[in-house]
N, C-alpha and C positions, 0 to 999 in steps of 0.2 A: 504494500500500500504506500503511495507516492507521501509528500506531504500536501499536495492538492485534495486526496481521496479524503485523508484522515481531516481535514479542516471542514468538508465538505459532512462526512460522517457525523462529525462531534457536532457541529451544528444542529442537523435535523435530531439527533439524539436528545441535546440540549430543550429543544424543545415539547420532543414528547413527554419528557419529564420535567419539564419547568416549573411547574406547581406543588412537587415534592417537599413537605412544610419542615423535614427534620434539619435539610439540610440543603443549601444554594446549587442546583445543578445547571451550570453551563458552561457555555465550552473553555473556559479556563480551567473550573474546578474537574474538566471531563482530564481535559490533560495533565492534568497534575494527577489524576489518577491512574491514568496511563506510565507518565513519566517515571513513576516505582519499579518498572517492570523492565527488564529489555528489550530494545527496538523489536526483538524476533516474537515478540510476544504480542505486541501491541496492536496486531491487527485482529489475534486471536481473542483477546480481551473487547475489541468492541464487538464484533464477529457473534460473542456472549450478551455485549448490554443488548443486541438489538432484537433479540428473542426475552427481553424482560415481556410481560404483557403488566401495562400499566395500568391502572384506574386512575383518572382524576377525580377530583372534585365535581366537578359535571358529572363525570361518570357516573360515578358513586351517586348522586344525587336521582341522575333520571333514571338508573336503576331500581331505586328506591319507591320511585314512585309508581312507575309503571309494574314493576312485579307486584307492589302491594296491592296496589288497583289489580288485578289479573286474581290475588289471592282473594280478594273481600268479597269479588262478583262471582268466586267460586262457592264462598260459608255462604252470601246470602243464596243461590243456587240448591243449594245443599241442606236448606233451611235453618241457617244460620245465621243472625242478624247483626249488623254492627257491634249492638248494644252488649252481648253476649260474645265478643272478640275481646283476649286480654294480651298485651302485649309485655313480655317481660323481658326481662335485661340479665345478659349473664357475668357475674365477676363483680367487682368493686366497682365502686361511684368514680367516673371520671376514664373507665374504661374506654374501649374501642362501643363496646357493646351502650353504653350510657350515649354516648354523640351518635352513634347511627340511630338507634332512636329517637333522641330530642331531633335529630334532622328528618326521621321520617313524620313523627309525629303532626310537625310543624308545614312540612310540604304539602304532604297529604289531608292537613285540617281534621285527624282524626280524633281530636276533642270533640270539636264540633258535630263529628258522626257518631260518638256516643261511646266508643271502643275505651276500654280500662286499661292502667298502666300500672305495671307494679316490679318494684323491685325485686330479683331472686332471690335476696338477703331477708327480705320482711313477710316471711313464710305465715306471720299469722295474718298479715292483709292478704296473701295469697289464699288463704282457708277460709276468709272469710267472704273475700269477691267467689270464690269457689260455691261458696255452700250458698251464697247468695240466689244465683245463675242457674245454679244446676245441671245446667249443661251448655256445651259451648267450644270456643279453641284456644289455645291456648300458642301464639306464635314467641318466639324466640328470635331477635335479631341481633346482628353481628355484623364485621364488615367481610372475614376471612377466617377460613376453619383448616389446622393444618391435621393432626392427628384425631381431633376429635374426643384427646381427654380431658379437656381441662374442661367444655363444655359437659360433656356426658356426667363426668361427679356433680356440676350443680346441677345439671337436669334432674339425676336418678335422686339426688336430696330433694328435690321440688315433687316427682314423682311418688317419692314413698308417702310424703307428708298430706299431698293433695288427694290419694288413693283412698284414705279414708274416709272421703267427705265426696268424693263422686268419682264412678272412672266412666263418664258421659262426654268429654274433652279429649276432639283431636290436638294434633300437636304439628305444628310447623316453623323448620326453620329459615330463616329469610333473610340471607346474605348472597351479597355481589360473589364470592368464590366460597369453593366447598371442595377441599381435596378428595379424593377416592377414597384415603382410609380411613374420610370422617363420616361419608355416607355408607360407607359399611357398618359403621358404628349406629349412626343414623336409623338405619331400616332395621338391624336388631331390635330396637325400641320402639320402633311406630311411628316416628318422627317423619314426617315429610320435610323433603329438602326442595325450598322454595327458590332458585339462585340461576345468575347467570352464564355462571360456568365449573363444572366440575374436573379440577384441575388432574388431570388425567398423567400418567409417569411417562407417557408419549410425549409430554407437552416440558417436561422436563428434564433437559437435554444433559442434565450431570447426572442424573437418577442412574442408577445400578441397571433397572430393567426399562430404560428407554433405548425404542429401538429405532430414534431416528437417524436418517442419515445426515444430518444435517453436521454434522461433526464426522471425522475421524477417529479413529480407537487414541490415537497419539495425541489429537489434540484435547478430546477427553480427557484423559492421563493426564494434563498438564495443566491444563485449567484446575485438575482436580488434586495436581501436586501445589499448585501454586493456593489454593485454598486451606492446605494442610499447614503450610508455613505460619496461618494464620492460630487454626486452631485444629491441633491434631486429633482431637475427639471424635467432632462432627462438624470437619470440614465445608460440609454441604447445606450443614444448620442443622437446626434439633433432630433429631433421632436420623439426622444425611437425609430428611426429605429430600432438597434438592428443589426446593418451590422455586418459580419462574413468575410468580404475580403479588406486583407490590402495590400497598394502598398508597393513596397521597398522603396517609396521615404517619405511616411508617413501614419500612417493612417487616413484615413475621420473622417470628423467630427461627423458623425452615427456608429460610434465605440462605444461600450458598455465601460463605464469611470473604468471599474473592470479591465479591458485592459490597458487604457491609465495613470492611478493614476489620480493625480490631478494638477492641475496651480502651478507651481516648481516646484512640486517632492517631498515637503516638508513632508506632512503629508499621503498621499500615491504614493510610488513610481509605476509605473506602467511600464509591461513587451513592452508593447509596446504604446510609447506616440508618440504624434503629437510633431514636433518643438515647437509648440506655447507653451507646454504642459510642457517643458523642464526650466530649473532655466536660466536666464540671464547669468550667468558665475558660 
């Protein structure tokens, strides 16, 4: 790659990711990205960002609104009414899960249509909208689901709690992405996965059992040596998912670490890191 290609490259990259809020991506910060690396590497390295698949903020947003609308005209269908839809959050306050819902709630005007909001932490307002109702659904939003366990323990806590008081409540979850082995996880439980794309190990080009050709076995190897440098664990991120789909708000923790650099910034910076991933000050 000349230096006309790579100016040309970093650019329209800059842009598909321009909105990325952890950290400044443009073609400065692209190159200084790059420049860690050796020149024989650096085309292999964009070659990587340009198979990211991104959500923006838009993104994010008209997904939200259009799946939810697709969901509600399916409960009322279904004889299921607004009023009797509760939408609950999973994890702590200030989560991923707390901002995709204050953002769907607010697009969607599902105050206004009657739908209840309840935290997963406040299991007795949960038992109590529950025993109210009767029956009804019970949706789950998020913005990105990678293994499916951090979800599944608060569901199955909301599940045992709420079983006693009525088991008339379907269940759906309604996020922009949903890896494979968290709708495995998913259909075990009865959960319907409400999303616009289920990040399939096709689609994840460092994955163990990805069989595209879109790489070579060598340049595999190298992308995935050069991630080891980073963090010899899981290389590819939490348990070596090897995820390829970042939010605007950060990416997961199944981010390949070639992506995110490392813990400060210090000894690799990375094009795209998580908050956590970021120096103090």
């Amino acid at each position: 790659m000349n230096i006309l290609q790579q100016k040309y490259e970093t650019w329209r990259l800059s842009r598909k990711l321009s909105d990325y809020h952890p950290f400044r991506v443009n073609p400065s910060s692209i190159n200084k990205w790059l420049s860690q690396y050796d020149k024989s590497d650096r085309k292999l390295l964009i070659k990587l960002l340009k198979r990211v698949i991104y959500y923006s903020e838009k993104d994010v947003e008209t997904f939200l609104q259009r799946k939810n609308e697709k969901l509600l005209s399916k409960l009322n269908a279904d004889g299921i009414p607004n009023e009797r839809v509760i939408y609950v959050t999973i994890d702590e306050t200030a989560s991923s899960s707390h901002v995709m819902l204050n953002k769907l709630r607010d697009i969607g005007r599902l105050e206004r249509k009657g739908c209840k909001f309840i935290d997963s932490q406040d299991l007795l307002g949960l038992n109590k909208v529950v025993s109210e109702l009767g029956s009804g659904a019970i949706v789950y939003v998020d913005d990105f689901v990678g293994t499916g366990n951090q979800f599944c323990e608060s569901r199955d806590n909301i599940a045992r709690n709420i079983r006693t008081v009525s088991s008339n409540f379907s269940e759906f979850f309604l996020a922009p992405c949903i890896c494979q082995e968290a709708v495995e996880q998913l259909n075990k439980r009865g959960v319907v996965p409400f999303t616009d794309r289920i990040h399939a190990h096709n689609e994840r080009i460092l994955h163990a059992d990805n069989i595209d050709q879109y790489l070579t076995q060598n340049e595999k190897n190298r992308l995935i040596e050069l991630s080891r440098q980073i963090d010899k664990k899981y290389p590819l991120g939490y348990k070596n998912l090897a995820t390829m789909v970042v939010i605007y708000r950060n990416s997961p923790t199944t981010t390949p670490y070639i992506l995110r650099g490392c813990v400060g910034q210090k000894k690799f910076v990375g094009i795209l890191p998580r908050t956590t991933d970021l120096p103090a000050n």
